[in-house]
N, C-alpha and C positions, 0 to 999 in steps of 0.2 A: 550617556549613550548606553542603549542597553548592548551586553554581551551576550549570544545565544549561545545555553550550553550545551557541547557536543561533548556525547561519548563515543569511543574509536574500536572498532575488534577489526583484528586482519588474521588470516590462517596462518600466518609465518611470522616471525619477526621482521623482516628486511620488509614489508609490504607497511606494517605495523610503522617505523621508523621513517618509512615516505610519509604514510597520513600524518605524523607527528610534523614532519619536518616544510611540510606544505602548511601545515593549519596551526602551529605555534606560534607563530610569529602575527597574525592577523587579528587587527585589533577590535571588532566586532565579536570576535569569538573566544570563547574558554573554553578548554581543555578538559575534563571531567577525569580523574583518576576512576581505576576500575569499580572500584568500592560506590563512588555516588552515580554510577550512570545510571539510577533509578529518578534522576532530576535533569536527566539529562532533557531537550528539544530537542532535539535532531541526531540519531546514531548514524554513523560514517561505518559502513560494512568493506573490508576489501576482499574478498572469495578468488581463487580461478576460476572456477565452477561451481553452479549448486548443487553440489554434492547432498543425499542424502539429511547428513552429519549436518551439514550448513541451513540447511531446509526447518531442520527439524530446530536446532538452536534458532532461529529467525523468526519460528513460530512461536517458542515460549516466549524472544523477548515482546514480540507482535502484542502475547495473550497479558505481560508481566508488567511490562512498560510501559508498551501502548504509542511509544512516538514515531515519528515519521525517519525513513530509510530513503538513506544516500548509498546506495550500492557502487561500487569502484570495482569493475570487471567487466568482461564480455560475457552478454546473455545470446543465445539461440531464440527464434521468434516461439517454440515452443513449451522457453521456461518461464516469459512473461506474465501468464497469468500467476502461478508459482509465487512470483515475486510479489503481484498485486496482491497477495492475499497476505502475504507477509510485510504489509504496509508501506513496500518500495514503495515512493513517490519520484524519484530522480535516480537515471542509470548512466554511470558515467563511465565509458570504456577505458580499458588502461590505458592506450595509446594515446586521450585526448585526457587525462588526468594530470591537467598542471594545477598551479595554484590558485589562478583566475580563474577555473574553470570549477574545482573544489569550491571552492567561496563561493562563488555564484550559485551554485549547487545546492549548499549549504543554506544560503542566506534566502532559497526559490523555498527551500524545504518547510522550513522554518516559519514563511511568512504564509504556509498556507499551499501555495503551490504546487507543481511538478516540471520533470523536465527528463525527455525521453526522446534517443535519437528516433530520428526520422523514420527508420524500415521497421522498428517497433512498435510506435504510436499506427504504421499503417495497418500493423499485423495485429496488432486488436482491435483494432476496426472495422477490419475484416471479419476475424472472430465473431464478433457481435451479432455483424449482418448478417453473417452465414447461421448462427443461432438463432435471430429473431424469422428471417425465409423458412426454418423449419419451422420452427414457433407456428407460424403463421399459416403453413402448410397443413400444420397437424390440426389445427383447430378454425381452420374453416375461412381464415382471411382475415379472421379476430380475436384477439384475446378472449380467453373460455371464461371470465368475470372480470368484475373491476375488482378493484382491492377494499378493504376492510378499514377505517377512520385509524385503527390501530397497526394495520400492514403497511399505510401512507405513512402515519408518523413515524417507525421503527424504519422506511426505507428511506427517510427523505434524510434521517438522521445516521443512516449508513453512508449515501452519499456527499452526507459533508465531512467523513472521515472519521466519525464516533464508533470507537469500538462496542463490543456489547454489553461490557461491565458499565460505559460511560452512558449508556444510551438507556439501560435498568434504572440507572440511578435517576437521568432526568425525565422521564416517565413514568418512575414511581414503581417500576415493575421489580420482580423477580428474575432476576439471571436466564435460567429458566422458562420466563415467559417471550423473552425476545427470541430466544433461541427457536424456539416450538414455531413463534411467528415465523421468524426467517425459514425455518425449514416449511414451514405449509406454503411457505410462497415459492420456494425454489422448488416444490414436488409437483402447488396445482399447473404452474407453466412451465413444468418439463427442465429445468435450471439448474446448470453444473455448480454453480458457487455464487456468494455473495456480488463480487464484482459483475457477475453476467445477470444478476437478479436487479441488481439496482442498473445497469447498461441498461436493460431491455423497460425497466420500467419507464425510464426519463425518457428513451427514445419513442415508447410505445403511447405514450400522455396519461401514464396510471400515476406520477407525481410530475 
C-alpha cells in the first residue's frame, strides 16, 4: 500500500499537535519530519489567517517544493484567489476539521484533486465571469487573438498543476521563457494572475 507523504506547519504549537494527532495514526499516510518536507506529496498548512508572514512563507514553499496544500483554517471569499496561487487545492475550516475529514482532504490532494467549501468554489466563479464580461467588453465580444502553439502548451501545462520550474523543464525552455510567456498572456488579455489566465482561457476555447 502506498503511504502519501505529508509534511505539517501550524503557526502555534497546540494547532501543530491537532495536525499530528488527527493524521499519526492513519495508515495510508506518513508523517515527514521538518527536515524532509522537501519529499513531501501533500503539506497540511494550519493558519488563523493569511497573515502577510503566512502568504509570503506559502509562496516560497509554492516556488521551493512545489506540492499541493491542504490549508486547515477559515478563508474570507477575498483571500481565495491568494491561496490559489499559493497551490491551495483543499480548504478545510476549523470547525469541520476532524480526522475523516483531514484524510479525505489529504488523500483528494494527493491524488490530483481539490476540495472547497461550497461559498468559495461559488466566489471564484464568480470572479472569473465577472473578469471574462469585462474581458469581453473591452475587446469587442472577442478575445483580441488566439494564442501562440507555445502560450497553449505553457497554459494547458499550467492548468494541470505544473509549476514553472516543472513546465521549463518538460518544454525544454528556460525558466525565464515560460515566465515572459505567462506574462505576455496575462498583459495581452488584460489578466490579474496565473489562475484567472488559465480560467479565462479553458472557459474562453483558446485551450
Amino acid at each position: 500500500m502506498h503511504r502519501v507523504k505529508v509534511a505539517l506547519q501550524a503557526v502555534d504549537p497546540l494547532s501543530m499537535a491537532g495536525l499530528v494527532a488527527h493524521l499519526e495514526l492513519v495508515p495510508d499516510v506518513v508523517l515527514l519530519p521538518a527536515e524532509q518536507r522537501h519529499h513531501a506529496e501533500v503539506a497540511v498548512v494550519a493558519v488563523d489567517r493569511l497573515t502577510a508572514d503566512v502568504v509570503a512563507g506559502m509562496r516560497r514553499a509554492a516556488t521551493d517544493i512545489g506540492t499541493p496544500v491542504v490549508l486547515v483554517g477559515d478563508l474570507d471569499e477575498s483571500e481565495l484567489v491568494t491561496a490559489v496561487e499559493c497551490r491551495v487545492v483543499a480548504v478545510l475550516p476549523r470547525s469541520a476539521a476532524s480526522a475523516e475529514r483531514l484524510r479525505h482532504s489529504v488523500m483528494t490532494a494527493a491524488a490530483g484533486g481539490g476540495l472547497m467549501p461550497p461559498n468559495l468554489v461559488g466566489a471564484l466563479i464568480k470572479d472569473v465571469e465577472r473578469l471574462q464580461c469585462q474581458l469581453l467588453e473591452h475587446t469587442g465580444g472577442a478575445p483580441r487573438s488566439r494564442l501562440t502553439r507555445r502560450e497553449e502548451e505553457v497554459l494547458r501545462m499550467m492548468a494541470e498543476g505544473l509549476d514553472t520550474a516543472e513546465i521549463a523543464v518538460k518544454l525544454s525552455y528556460s525558466e525565464r521563457t515560460v515566465k515572459n510567456v505567462i506574462y505576455g498572456v496575462t498583459t495581452r488579455f488584460n489578466l490579474r494572475n496565473r489562475p484567472h489566465a488559465v480560467a479565462y482561457a479553458v472557459r474562453s476555447g483558446l485551450i
